[in-house]
N, C-alpha and C positions, 0 to 999 in steps of 0.2 A: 656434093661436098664430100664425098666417100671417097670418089677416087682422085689421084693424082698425077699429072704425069711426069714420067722421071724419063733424064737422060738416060739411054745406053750407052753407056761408054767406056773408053777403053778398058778400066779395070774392071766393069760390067762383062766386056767378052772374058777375061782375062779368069775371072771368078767362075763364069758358065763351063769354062776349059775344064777346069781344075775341080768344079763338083762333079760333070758327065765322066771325066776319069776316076773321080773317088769309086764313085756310085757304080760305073759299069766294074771295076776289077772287084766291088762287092756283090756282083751279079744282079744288081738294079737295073731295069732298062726304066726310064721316064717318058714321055714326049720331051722333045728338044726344046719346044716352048714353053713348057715347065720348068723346066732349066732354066731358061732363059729370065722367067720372073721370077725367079726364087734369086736368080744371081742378082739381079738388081734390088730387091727387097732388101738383100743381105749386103750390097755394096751400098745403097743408101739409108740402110739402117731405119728400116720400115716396116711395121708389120704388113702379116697378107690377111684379108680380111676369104677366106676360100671355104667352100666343101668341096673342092677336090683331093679326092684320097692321094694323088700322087703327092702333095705337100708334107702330107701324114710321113709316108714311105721314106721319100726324103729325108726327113728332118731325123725321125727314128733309126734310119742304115746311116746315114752318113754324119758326118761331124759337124751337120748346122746348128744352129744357134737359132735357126729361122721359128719369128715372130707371130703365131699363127692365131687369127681368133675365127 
């Protein structure tokens, strides 16, 4: 009952674009598939339930909003 699964989609890719370019021109490198769930968490407006530091990194360098418990 934790997890859910959510579409990926188009504004899904569209959000992954646009954080992996925030993120690298601030000299963040992430895994791509950290991108990838964070875009979706932040397009469907869901927390990430995570102890991966890469969410931390994220959220802190870049201008998310992401939901983290």
């Amino acid at each position: 009952s934790l997890c859910h699964p959510l579409e990926f989609t188009l504004p899904c890719w569209r959000r992954a674009v646009d954080l992996e370019r925030e993120l690298r021109t601030k000299g963040v490198t992430v895994p791509r598939d950290d991108v990838f769930v964070a875009a979706a968490a932040l397009t469907h407006q869901v927390p990430l339930l995570t102890c991966d530091s890469h969410f931390e990194l994220m959220r802190s360098k870049g201008s998310l909003a992401l939901d983290l418990v």
